[in-house]
C-alpha positions as a printed Julia matrix, in Angstrom:
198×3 Matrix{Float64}:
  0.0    0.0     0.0
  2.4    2.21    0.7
  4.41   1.44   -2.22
  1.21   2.91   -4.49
  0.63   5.82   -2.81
  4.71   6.49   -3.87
  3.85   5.19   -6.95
  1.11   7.32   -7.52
  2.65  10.23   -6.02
  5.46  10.11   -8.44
  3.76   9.67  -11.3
  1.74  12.47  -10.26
  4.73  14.72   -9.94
  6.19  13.52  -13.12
  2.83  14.88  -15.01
  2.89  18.32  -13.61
  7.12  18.61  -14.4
  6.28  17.57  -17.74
  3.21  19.28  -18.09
  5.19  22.66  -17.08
  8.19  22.41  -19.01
  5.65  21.69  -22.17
  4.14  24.93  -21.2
  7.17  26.86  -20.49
  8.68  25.78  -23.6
  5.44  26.91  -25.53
  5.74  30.45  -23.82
  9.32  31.16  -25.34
  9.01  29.23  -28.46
  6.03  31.65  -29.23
  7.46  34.89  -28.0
 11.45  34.15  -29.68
 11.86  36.3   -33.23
 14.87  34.71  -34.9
 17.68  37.22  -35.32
 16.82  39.31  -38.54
 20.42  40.13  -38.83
 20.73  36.24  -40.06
 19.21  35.9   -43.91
 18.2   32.72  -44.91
 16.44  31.7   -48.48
 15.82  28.3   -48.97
 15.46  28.47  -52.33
 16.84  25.07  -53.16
 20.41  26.65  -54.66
 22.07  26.83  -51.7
 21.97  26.8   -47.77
 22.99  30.77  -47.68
 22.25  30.06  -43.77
 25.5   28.99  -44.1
 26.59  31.38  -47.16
 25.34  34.38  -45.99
 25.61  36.7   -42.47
 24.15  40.25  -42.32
 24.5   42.2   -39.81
 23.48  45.95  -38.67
 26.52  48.16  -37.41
 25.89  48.52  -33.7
 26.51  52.42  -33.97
 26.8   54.66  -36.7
 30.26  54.66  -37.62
 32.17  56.33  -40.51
 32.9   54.07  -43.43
 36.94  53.7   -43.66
 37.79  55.79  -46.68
 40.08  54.29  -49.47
 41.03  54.9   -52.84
 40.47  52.55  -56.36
 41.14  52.72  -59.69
 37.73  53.05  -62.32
 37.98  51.47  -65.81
 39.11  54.57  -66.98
 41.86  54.51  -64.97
 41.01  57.6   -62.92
 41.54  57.68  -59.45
 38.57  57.73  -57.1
 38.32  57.35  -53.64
 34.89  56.16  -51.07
 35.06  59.75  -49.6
 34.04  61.24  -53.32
 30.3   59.52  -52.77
 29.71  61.36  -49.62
 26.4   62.8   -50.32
 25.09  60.0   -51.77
 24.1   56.29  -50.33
 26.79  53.36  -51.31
 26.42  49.97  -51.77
 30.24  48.67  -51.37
 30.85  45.14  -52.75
 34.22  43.6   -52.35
 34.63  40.67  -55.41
 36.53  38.64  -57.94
 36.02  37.03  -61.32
 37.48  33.67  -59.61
 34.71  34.07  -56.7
 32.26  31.6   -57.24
 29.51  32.83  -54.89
 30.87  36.31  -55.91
 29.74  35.57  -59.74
 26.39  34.01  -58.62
 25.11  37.28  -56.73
 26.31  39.37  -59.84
 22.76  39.28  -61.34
 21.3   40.46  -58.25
 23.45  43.18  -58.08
 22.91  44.16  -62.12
 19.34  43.64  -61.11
 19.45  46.44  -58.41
 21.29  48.51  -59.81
 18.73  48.96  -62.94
 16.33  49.85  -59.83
 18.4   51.96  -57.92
 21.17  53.23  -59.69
 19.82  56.5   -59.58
 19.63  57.14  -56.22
 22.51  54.86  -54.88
 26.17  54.56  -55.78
 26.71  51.15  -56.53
 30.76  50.76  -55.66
 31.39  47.07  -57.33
 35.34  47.11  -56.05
 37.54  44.05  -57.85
 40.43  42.82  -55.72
 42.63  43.01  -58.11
 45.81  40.84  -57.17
 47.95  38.49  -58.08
 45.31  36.03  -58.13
 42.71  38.79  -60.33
 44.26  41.14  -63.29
 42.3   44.4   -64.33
 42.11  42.64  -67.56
 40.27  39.41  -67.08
 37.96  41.25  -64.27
 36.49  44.06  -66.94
 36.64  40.53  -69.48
 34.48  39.39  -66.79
 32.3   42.3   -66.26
 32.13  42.52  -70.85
 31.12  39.17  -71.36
 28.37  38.82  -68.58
 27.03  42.66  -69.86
 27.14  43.88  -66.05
 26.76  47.53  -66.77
 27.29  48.82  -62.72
 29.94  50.86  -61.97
 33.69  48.88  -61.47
 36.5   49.67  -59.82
 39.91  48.08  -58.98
 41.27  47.74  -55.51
 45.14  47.69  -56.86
 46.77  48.38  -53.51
 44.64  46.58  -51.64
 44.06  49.74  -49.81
 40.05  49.27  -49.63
 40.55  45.33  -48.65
 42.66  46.33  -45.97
 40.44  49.52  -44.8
 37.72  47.16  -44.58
 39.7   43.85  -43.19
 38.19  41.93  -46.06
 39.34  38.1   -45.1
 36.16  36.47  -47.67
 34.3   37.5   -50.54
 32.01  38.55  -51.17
 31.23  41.04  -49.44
 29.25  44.2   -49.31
 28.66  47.13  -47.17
 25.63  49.92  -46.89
 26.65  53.27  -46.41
 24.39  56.58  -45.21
 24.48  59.78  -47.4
 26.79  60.56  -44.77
 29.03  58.47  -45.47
 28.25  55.64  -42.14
 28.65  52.24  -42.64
 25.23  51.12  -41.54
 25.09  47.54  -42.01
 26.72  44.65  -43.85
 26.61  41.28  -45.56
 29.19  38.2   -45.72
 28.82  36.0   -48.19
 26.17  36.04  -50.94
 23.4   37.5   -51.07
 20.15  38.02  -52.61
 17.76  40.62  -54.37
 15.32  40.73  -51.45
 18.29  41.24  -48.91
 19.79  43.95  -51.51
 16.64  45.48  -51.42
 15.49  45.41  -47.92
 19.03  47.11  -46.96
 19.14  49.66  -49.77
 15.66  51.02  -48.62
 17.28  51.34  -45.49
 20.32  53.39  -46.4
 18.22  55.75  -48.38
 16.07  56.25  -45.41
 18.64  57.31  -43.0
């Protein structure tokens, strides 16, 4: 007998621990928001989960200003743009994921080119010439604006250690958020809007 009532007691116990973490773990589940910062498309090409991290700038900070070299082969520099929201993509014709977001970018641009500087900036190394990038940029008819990190100078401003790359600058010349690894029209999109609203 009294080997039931423990029995019974337990089970008892058991039901209402169980019962409460079900609850409890209802509660959270339901008021958790994944991180928007993280973009995800599961569009069957690729995890970008895994390809792709954006992230907002915790404060406003000023964008690290570098110079380039445009097909011309003027000299420009970052700080030239002030005035003007810049979308500031760090790539190379050898860049697999690089070449697969070029479309989006072409694809924006045609939308926004207007109204944002689109900075499209080529590490041009040993690894990438000038040449075979603006081959690149010919053949694919990208028709965005190119330029050619020679020195390395905006890689280093900018600690690039993977490409792609890209950064959203203010009129003001802030970097206000950013993405590793590729991306996608929506996320192109979603953080252009954003720089023009600032």
């Amino acid at each position: 007998m009294n080997n039931q009532v423990k029995l019974i007691i337990g089970a008892a116990v058991l039901i209402v621990v169980l019962g409460g973490g079900t609850l409890l773990y209802r509660n959270l589940t339901e008021k958790y928001q994944p991180d928007e910062q993280m973009e995800t498309e599961g569009n069957g090409e690729s995890n970008r989960a895994e390809s792709e991290r954006a992230e907002e700038v915790s404060e406003k900070e000023l964008a690290p200003d570098f110079t380039a070299e445009d097909q011309n082969g003027n000299t420009v520099s970052l700080a030239d743009f002030k005035g003007k929201p810049v979308v500031l993509n760090f790539w190379a014709s050898w860049c697999g994921p690089c070449r697969e977001e070029m479309p989006e970018f072409q694809t924006a641009y045609e939308k926004y080119g207007e109204e944002v500087q689109f900075v499209m900036l080529n590490l041009t190394n040993a690894m990438e010439s000038k040449e075979n990038a603006i081959s690149f940029i010919n053949e694919s008819e990208y028709t965005f604006p190119v330029y050619f990190d020679l020195d390395q100078s905006g890689a280093a401003a900018y600690s690039i250690t993977s490409i792609p790359t890209t950064y959203f600058i203010d009129h003001e010349g802030n970097a206000v958020s950013f993405v590793l690894g590729r991306t996608d029209l929506q996320t192109l999109e979603k953080r252009i809007e954003a720089i023009k609203a600032e």
